[in-house]
mmCIF file as Biopython writes it, N, C-alpha, C and O atoms, coordinates in Angstrom:
data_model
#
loop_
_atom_site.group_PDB
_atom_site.id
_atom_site.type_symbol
_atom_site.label_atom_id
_atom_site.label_alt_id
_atom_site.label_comp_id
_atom_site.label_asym_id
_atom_site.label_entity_id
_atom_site.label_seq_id
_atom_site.pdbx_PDB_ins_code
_atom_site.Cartn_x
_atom_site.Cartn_y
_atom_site.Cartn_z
_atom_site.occupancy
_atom_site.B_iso_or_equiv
_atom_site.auth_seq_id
_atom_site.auth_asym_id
_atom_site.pdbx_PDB_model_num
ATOM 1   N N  . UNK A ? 1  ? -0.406  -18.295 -34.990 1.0 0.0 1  A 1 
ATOM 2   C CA . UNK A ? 1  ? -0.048  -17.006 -34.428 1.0 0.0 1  A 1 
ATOM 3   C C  . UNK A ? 1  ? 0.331   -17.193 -32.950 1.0 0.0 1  A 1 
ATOM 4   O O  . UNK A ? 1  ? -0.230  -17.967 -32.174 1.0 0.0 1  A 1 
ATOM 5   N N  . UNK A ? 2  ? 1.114   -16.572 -32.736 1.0 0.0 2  A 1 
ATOM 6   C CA . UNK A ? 2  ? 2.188   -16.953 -31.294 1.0 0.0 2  A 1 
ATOM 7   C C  . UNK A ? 2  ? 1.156   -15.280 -30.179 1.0 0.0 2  A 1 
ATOM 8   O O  . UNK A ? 2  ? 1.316   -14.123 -30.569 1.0 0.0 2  A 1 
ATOM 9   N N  . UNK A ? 3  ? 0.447   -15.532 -29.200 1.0 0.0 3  A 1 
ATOM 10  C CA . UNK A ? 3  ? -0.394  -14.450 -28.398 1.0 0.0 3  A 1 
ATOM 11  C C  . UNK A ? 3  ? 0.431   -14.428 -26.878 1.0 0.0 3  A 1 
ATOM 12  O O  . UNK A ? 3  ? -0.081  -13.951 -25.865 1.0 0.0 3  A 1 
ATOM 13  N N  . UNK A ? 4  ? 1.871   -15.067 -26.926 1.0 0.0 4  A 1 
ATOM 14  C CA . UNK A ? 4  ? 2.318   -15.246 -25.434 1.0 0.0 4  A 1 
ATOM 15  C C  . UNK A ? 4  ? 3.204   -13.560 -25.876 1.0 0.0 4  A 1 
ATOM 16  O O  . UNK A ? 4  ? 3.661   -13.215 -26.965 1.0 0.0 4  A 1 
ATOM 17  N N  . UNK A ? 5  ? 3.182   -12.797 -24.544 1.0 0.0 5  A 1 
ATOM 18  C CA . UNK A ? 5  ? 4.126   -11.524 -24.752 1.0 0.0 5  A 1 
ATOM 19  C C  . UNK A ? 5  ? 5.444   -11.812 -23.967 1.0 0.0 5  A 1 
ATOM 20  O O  . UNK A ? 5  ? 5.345   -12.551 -22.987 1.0 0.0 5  A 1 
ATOM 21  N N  . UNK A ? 6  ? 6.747   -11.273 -24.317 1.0 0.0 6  A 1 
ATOM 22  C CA . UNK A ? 6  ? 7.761   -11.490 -23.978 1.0 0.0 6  A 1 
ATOM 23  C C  . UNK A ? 6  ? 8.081   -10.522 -23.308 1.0 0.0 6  A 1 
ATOM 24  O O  . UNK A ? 6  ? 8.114   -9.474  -23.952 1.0 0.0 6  A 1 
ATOM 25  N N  . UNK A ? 7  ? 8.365   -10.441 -22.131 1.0 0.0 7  A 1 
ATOM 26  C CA . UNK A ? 7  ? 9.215   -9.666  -21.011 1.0 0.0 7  A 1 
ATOM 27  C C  . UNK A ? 7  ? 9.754   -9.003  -20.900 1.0 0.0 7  A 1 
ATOM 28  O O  . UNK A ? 7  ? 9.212   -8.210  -21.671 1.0 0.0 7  A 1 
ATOM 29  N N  . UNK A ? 8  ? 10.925  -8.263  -20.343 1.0 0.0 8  A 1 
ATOM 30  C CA . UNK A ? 8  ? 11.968  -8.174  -20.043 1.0 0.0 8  A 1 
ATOM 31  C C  . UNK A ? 8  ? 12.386  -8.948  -19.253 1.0 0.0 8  A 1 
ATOM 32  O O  . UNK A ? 8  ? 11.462  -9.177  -18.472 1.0 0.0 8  A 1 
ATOM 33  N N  . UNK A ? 9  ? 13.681  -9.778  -18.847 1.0 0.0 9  A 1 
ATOM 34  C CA . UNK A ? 9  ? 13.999  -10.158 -17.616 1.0 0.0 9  A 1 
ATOM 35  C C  . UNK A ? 9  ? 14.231  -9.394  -16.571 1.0 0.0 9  A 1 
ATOM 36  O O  . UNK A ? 9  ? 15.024  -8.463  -16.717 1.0 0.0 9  A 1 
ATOM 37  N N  . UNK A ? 10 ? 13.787  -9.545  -15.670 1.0 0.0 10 A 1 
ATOM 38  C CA . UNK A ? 10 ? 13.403  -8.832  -14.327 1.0 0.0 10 A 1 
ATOM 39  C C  . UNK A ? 10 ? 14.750  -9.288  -13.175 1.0 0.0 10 A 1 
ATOM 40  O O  . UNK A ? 10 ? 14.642  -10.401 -12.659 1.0 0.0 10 A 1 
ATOM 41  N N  . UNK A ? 11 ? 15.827  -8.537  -12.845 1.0 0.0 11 A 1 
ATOM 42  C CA . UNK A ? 11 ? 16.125  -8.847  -11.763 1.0 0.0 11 A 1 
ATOM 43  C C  . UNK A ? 11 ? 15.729  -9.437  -10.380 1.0 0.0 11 A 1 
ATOM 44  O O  . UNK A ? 11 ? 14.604  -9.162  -9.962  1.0 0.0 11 A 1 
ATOM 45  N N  . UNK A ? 12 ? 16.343  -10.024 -9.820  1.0 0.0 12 A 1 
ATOM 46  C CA . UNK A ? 12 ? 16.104  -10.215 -8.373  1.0 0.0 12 A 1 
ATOM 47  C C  . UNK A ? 12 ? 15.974  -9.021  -7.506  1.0 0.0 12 A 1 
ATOM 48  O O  . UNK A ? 12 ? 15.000  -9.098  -6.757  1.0 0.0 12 A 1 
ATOM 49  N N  . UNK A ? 13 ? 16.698  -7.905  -7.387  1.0 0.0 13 A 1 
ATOM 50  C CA . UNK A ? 13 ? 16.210  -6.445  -7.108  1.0 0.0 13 A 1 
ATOM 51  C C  . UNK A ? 13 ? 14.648  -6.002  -7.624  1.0 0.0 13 A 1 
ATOM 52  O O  . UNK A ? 13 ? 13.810  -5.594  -6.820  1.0 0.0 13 A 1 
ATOM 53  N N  . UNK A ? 14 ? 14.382  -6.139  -9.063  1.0 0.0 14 A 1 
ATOM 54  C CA . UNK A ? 14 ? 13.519  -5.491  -9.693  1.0 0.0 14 A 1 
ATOM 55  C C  . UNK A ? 14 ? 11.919  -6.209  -9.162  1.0 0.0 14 A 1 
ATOM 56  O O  . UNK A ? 14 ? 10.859  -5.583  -9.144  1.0 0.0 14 A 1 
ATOM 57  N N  . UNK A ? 15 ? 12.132  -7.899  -8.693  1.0 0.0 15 A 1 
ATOM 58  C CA . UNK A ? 15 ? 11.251  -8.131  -8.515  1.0 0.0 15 A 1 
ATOM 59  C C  . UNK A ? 15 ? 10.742  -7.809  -6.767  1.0 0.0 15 A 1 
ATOM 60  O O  . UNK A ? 15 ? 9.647   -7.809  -6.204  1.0 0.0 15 A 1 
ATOM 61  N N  . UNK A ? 16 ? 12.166  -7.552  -6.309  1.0 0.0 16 A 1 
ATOM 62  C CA . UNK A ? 16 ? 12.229  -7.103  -4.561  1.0 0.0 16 A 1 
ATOM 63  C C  . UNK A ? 16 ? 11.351  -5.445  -4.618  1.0 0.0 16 A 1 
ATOM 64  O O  . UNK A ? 16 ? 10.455  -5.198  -3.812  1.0 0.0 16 A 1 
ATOM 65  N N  . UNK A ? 17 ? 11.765  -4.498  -5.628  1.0 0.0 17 A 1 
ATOM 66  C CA . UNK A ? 17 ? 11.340  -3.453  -5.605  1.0 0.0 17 A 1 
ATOM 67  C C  . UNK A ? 17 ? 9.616   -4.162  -5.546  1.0 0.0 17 A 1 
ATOM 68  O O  . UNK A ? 17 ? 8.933   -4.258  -4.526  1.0 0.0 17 A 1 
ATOM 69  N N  . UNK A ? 18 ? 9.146   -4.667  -7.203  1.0 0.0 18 A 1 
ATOM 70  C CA . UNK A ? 18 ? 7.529   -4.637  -7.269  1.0 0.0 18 A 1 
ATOM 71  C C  . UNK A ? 18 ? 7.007   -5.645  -6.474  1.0 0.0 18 A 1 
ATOM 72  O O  . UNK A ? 18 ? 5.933   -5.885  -7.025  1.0 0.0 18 A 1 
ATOM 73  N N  . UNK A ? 19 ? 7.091   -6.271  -5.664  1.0 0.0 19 A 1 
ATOM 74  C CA . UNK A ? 19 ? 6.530   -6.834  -4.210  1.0 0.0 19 A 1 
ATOM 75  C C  . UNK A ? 19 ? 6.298   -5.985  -3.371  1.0 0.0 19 A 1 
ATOM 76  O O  . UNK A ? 19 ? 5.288   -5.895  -2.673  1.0 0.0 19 A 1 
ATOM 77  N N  . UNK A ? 20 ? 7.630   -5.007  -3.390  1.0 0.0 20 A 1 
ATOM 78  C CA . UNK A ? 20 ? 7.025   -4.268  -1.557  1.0 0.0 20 A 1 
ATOM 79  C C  . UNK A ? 20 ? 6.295   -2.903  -2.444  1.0 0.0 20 A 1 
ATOM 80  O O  . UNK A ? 20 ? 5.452   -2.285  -1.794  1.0 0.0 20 A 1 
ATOM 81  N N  . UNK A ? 21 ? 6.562   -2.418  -3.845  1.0 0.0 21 A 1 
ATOM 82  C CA . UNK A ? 21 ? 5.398   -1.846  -4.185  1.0 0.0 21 A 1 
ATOM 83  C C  . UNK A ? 21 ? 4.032   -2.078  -4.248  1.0 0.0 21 A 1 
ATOM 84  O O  . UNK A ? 21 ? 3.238   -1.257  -3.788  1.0 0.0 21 A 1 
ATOM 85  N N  . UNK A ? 22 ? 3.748   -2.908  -4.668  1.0 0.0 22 A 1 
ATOM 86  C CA . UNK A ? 22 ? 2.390   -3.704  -4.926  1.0 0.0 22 A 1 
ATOM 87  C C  . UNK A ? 22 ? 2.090   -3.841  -3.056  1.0 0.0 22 A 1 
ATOM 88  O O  . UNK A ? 22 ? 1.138   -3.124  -2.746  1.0 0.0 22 A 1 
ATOM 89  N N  . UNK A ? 23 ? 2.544   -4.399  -2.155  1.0 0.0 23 A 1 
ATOM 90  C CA . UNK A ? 23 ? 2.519   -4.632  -0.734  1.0 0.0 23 A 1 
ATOM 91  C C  . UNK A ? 23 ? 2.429   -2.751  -0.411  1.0 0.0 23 A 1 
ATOM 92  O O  . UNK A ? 23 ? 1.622   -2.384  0.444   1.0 0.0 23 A 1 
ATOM 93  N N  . UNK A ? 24 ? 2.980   -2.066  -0.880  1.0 0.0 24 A 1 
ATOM 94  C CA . UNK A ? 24 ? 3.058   -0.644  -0.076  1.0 0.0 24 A 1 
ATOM 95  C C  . UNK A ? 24 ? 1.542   -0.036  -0.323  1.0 0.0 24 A 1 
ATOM 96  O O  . UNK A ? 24 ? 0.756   0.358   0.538   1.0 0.0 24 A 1 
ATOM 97  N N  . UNK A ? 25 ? 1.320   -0.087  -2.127  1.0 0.0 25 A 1 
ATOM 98  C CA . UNK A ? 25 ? 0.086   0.104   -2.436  1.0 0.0 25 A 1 
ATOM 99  C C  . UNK A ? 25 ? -1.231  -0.328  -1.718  1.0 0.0 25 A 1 
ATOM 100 O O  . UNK A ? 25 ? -2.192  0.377   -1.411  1.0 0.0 25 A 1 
ATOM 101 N N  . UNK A ? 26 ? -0.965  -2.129  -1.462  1.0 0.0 26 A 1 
ATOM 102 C CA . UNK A ? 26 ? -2.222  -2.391  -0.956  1.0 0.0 26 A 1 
ATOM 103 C C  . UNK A ? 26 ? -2.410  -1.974  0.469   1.0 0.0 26 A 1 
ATOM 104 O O  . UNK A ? 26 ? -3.527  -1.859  0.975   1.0 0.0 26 A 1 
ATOM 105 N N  . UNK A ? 27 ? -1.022  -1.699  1.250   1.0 0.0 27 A 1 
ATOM 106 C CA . UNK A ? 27 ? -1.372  -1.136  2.595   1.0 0.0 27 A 1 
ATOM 107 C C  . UNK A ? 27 ? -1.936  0.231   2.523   1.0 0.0 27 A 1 
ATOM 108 O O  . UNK A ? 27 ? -2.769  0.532   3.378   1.0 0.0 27 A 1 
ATOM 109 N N  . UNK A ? 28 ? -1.552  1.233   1.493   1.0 0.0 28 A 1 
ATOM 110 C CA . UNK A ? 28 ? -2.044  2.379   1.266   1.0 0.0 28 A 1 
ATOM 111 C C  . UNK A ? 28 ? -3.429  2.478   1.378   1.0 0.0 28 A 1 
ATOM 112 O O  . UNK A ? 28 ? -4.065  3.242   2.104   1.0 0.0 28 A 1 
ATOM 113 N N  . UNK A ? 29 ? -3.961  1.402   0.374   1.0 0.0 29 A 1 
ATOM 114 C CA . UNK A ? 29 ? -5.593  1.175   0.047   1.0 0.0 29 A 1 
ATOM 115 C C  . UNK A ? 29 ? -6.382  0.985   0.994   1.0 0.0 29 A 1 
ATOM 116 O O  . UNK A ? 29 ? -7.372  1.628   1.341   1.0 0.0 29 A 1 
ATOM 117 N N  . UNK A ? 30 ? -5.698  -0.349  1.603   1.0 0.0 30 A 1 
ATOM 118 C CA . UNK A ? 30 ? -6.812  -0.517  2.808   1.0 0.0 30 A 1 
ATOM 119 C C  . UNK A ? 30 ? -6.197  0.571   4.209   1.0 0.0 30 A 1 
ATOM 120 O O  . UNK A ? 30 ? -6.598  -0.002  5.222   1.0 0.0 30 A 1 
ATOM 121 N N  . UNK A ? 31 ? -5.706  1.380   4.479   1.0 0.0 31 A 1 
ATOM 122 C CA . UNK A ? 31 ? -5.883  2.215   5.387   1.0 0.0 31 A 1 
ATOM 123 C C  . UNK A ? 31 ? -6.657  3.382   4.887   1.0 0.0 31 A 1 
ATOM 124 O O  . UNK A ? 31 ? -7.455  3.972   5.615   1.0 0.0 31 A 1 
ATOM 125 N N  . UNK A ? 32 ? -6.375  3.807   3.345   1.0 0.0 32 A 1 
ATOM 126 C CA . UNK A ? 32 ? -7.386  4.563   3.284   1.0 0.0 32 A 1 
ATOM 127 C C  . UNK A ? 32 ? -8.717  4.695   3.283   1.0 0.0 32 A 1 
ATOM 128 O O  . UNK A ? 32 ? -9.317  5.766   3.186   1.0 0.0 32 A 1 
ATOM 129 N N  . UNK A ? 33 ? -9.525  2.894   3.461   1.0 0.0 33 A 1 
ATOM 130 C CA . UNK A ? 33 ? -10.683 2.742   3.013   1.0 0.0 33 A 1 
ATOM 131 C C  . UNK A ? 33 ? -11.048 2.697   4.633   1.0 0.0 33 A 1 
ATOM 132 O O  . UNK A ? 33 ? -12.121 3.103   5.080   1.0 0.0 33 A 1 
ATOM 133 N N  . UNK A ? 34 ? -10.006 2.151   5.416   1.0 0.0 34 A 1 
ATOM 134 C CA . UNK A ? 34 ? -10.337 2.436   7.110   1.0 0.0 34 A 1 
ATOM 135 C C  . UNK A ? 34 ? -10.390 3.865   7.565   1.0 0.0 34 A 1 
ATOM 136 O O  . UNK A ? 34 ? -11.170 4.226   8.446   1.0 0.0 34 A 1 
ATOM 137 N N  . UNK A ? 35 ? -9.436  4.793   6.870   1.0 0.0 35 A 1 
ATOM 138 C CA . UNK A ? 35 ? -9.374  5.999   7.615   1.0 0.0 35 A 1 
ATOM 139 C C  . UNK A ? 35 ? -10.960 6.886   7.029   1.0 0.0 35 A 1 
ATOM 140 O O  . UNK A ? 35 ? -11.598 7.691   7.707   1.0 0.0 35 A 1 
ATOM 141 N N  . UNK A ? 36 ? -11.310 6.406   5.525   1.0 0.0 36 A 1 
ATOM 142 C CA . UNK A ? 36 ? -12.350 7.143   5.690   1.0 0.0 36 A 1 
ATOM 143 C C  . UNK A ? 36 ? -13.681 6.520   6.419   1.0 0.0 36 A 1 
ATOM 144 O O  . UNK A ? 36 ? -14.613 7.259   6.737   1.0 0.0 36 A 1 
ATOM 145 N N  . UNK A ? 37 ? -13.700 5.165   6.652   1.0 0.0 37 A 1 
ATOM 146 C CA . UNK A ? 37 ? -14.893 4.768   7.379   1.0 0.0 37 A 1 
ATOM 147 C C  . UNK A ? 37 ? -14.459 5.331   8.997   1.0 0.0 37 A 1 
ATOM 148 O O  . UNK A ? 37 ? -15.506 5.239   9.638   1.0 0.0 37 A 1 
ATOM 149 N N  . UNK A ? 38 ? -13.744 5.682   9.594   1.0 0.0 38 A 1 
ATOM 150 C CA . UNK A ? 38 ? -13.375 5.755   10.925  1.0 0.0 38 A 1 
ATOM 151 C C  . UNK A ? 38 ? -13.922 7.201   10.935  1.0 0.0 38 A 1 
ATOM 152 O O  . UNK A ? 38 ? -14.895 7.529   11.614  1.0 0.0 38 A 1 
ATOM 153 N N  . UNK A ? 39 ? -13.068 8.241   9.947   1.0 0.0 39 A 1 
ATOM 154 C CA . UNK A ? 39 ? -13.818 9.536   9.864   1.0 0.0 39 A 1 
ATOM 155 C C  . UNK A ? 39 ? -15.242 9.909   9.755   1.0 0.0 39 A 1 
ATOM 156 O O  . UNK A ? 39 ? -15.713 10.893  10.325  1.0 0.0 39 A 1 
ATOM 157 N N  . UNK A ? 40 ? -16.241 8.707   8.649   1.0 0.0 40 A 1 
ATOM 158 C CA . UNK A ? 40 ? -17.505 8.830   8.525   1.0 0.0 40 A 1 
ATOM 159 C C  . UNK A ? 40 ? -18.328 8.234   9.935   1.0 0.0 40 A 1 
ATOM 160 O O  . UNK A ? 40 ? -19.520 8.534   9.874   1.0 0.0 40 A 1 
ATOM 161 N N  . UNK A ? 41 ? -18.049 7.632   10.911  1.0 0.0 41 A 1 
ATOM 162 C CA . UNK A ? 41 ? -18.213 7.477   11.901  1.0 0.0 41 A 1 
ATOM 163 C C  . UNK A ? 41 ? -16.871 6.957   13.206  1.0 0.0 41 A 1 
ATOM 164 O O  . UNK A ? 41 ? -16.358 5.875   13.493  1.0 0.0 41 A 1 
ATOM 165 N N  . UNK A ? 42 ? -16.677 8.658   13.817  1.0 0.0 42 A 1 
ATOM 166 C CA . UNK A ? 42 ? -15.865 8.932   14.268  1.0 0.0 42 A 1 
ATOM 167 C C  . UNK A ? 42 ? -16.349 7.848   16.135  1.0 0.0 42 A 1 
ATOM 168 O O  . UNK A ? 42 ? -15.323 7.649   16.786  1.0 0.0 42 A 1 
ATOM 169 N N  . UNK A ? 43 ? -17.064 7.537   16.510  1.0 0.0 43 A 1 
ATOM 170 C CA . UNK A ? 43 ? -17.862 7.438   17.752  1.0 0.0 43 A 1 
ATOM 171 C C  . UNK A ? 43 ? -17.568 5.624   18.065  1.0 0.0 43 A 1 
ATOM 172 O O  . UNK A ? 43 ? -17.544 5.033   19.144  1.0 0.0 43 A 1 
ATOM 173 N N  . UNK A ? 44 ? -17.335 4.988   16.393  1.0 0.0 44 A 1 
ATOM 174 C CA . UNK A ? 44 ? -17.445 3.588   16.657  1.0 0.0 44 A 1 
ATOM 175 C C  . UNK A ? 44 ? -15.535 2.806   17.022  1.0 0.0 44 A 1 
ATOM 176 O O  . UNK A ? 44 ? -15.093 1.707   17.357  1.0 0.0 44 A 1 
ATOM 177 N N  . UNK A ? 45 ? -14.983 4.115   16.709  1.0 0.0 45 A 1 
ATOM 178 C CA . UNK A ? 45 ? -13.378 3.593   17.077  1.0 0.0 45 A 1 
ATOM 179 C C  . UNK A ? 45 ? -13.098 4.489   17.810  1.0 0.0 45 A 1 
ATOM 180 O O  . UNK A ? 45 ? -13.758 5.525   17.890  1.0 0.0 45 A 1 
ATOM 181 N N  . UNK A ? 46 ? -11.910 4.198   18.570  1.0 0.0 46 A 1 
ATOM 182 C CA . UNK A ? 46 ? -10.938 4.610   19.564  1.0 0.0 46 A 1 
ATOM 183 C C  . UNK A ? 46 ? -9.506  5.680   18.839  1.0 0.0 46 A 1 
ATOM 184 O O  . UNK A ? 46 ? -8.904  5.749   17.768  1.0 0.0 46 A 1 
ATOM 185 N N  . UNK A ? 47 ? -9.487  6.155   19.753  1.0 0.0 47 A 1 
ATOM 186 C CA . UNK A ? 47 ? -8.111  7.079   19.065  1.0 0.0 47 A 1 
ATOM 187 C C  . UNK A ? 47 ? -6.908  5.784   19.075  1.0 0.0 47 A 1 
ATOM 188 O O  . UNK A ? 47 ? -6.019  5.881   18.229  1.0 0.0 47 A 1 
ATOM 189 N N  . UNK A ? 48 ? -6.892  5.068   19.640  1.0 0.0 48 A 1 
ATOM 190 C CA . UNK A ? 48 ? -5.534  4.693   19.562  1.0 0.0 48 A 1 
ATOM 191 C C  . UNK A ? 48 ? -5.395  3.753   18.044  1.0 0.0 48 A 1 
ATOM 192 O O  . UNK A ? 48 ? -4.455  3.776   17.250  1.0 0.0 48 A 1 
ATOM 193 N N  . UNK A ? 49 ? -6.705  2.923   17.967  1.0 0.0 49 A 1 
ATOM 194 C CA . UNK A ? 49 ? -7.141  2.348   16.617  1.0 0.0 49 A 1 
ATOM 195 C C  . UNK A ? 49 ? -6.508  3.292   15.336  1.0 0.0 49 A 1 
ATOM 196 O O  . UNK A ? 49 ? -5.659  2.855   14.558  1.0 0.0 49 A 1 
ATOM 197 N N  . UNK A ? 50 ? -7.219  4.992   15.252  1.0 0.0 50 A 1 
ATOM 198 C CA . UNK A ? 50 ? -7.220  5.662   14.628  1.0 0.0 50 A 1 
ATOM 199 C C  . UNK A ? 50 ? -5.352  5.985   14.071  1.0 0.0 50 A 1 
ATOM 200 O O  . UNK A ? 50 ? -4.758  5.999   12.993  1.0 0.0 50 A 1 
ATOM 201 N N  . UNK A ? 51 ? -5.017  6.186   15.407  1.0 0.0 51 A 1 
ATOM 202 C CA . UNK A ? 51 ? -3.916  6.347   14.826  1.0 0.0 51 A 1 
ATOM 203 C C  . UNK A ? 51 ? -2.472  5.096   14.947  1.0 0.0 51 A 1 
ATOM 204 O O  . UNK A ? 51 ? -1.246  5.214   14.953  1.0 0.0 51 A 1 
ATOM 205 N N  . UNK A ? 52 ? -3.270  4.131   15.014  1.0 0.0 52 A 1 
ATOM 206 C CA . UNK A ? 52 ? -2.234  2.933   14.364  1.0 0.0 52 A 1 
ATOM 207 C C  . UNK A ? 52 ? -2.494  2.652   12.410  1.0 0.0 52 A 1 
ATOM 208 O O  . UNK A ? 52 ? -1.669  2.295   11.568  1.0 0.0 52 A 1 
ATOM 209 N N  . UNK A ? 53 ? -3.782  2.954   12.280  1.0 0.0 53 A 1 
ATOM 210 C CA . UNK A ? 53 ? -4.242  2.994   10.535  1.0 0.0 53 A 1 
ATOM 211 C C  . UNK A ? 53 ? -3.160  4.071   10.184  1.0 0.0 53 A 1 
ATOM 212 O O  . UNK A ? 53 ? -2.106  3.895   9.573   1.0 0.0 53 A 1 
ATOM 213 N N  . UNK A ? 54 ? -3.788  5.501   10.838  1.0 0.0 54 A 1 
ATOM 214 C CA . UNK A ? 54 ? -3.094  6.682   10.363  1.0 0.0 54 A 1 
ATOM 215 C C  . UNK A ? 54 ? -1.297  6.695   9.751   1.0 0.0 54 A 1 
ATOM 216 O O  . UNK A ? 54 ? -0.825  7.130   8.700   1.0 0.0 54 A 1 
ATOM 217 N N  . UNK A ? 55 ? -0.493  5.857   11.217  1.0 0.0 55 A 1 
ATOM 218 C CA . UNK A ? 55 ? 0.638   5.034   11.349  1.0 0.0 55 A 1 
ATOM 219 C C  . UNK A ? 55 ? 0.907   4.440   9.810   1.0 0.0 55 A 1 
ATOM 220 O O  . UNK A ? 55 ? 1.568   4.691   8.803   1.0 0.0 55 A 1 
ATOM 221 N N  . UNK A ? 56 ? -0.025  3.516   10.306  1.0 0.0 56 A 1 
ATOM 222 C CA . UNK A ? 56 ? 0.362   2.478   8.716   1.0 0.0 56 A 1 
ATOM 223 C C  . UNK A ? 56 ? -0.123  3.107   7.450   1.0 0.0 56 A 1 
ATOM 224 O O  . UNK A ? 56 ? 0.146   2.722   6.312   1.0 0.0 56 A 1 
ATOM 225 N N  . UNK A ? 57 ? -0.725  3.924   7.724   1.0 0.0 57 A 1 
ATOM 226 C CA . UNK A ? 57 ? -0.977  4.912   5.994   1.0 0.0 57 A 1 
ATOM 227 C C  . UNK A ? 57 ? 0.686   5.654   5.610   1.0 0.0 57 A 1 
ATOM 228 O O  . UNK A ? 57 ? 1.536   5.556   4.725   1.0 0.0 57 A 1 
ATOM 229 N N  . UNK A ? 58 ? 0.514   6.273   6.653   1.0 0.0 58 A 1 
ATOM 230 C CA . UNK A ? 58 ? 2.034   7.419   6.177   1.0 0.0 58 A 1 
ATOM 231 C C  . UNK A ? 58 ? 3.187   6.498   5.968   1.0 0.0 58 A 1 
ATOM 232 O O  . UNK A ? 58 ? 4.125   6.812   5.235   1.0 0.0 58 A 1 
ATOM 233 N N  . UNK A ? 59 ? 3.114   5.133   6.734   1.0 0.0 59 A 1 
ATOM 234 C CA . UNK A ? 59 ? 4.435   4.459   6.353   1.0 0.0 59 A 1 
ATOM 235 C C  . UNK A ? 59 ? 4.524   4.055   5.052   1.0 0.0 59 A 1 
ATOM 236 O O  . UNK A ? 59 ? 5.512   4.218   4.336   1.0 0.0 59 A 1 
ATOM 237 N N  . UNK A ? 60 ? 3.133   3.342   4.631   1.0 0.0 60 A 1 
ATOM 238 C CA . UNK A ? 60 ? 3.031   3.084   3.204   1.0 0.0 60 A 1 
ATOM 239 C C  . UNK A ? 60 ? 3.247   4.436   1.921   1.0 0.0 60 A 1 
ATOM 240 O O  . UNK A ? 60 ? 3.899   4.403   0.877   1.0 0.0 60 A 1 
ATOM 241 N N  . UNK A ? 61 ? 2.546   5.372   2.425   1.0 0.0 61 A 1 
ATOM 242 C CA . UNK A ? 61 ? 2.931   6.234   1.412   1.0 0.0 61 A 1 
ATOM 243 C C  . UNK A ? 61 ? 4.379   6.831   1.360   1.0 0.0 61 A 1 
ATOM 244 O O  . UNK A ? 61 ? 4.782   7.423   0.358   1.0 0.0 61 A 1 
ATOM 245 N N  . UNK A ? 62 ? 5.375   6.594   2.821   1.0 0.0 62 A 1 
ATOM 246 C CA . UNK A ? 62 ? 6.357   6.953   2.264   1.0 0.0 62 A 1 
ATOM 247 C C  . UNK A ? 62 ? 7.520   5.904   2.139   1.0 0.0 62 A 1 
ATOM 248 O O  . UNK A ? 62 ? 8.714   6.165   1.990   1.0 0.0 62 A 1 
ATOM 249 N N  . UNK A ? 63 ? 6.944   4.685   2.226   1.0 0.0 63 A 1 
ATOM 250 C CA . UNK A ? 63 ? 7.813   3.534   1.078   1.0 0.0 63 A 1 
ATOM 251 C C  . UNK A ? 63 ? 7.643   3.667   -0.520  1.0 0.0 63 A 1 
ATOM 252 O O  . UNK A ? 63 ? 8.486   3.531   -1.406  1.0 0.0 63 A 1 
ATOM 253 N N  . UNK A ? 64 ? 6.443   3.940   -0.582  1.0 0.0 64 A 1 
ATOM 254 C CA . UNK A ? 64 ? 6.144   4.776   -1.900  1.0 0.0 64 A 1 
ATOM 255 C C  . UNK A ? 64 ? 7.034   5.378   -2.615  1.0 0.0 64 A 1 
ATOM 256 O O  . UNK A ? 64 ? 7.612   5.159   -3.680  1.0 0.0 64 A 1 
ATOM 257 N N  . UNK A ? 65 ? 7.029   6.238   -1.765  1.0 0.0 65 A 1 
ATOM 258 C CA . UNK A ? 65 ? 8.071   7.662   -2.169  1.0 0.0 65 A 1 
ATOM 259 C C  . UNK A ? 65 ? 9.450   7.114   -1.916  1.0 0.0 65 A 1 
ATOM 260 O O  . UNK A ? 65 ? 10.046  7.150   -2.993  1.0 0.0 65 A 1 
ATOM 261 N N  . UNK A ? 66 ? 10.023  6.749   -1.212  1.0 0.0 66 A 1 
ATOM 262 C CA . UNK A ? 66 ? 11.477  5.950   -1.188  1.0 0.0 66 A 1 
ATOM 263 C C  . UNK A ? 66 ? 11.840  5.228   -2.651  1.0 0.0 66 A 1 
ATOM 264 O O  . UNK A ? 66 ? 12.965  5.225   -3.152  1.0 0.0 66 A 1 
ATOM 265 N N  . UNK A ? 67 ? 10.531  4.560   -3.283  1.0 0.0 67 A 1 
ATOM 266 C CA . UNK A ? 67 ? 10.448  3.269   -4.021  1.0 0.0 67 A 1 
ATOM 267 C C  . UNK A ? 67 ? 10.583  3.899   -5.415  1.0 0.0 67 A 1 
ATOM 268 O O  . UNK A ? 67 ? 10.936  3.204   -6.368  1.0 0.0 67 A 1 
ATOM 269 N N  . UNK A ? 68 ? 10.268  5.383   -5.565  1.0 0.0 68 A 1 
ATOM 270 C CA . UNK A ? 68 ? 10.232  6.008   -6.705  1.0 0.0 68 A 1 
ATOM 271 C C  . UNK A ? 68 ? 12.115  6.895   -7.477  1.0 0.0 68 A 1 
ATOM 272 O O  . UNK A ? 68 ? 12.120  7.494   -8.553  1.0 0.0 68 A 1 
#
């Protein structure tokens, strides 16, 4: 019995798209896991910190949205 699954072939575009998706996602993730520790203790970061995460959240979510 043959258990390997067969593909589609994936463009050179298609694989350019799911890189900077997968890359947009994980920037999404980890700013959101910073923005809520920064919010749960607001006293241990700086505003300017705050809003370079904030920065890199909205950019990721709207490569996101470009990507869709």
């Amino acid at each position: 019995m043959n258990l390997t699954k067969k593909f589609p072939k994936m463009t050179s575009n298609d694989w350019r798209k799911l890189q900077l998706s997968t890359d947009a996602k994980n920037q999404r993730d980890w700013a959101s896991r910073q923005l809520h520790d920064m919010e749960a203790e607001p006293d241990s970061y700086d505003l300017r910190t705050y809003l370079k995460v904030k920065a890199g959240y909205n950019t990721a979510v709207e490569t996101l949205k470009e990507l869709q």
